[in-house]
C-alpha positions, 0 to 999 in steps of 0.5 A: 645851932644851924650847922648840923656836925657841931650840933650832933657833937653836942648831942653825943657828947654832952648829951644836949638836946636843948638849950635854956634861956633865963631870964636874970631881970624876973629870975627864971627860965624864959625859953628852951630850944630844942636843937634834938627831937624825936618827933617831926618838927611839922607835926609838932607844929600842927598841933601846938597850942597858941596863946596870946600874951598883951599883943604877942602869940605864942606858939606853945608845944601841945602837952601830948608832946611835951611829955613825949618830949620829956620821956626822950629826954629823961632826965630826973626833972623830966620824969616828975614834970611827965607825972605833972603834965598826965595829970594837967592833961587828965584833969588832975585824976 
């Protein structure tokens, strides 16, 4: 998605923000990469979370902004998943 005339068409007309990537081998999604954000890619960067996996880092979305990111996104799933994560970030309150 570096070409930035068919991502935009993607966005307008599918409404597509992100892609998914599944994993058929354990049967679940593994990845979504965001190709349309409403917030600045570097301040989302200065604020992620990092977690180590066996010998990997993972650069993970702050919770903050993933649910900023879900209510851009607002589909149904997203808005269950923003009830979710205000809880998690709330400490289940």
């Amino acid at each position: 998605m570096v070409d930035a005339e068919i991502r935009n068409k993607y966005i307008k007309e599918k409404n597509l923000i992100d892609f998914s990537y599944f994993s058929s081998l354990k049967n679940m999604m593994s990845m979504d990469v965001l190709i349309d954000v409403p917030i600045d890619f570097k301040e989302m960067w200065n604020r992620r979370e990092v977690r180590k996996a066996d010998h990997f880092e993972i650069n993970i979305v702050s919770v903050d902004d993933l649910i900023e990111l879900k209510k851009y996104a607002n589909r149904e799933q997203d808005k269950s998943d923003i009830i979710l994560l205000s809880k998690i970030k709330n400490g289940n309150k």
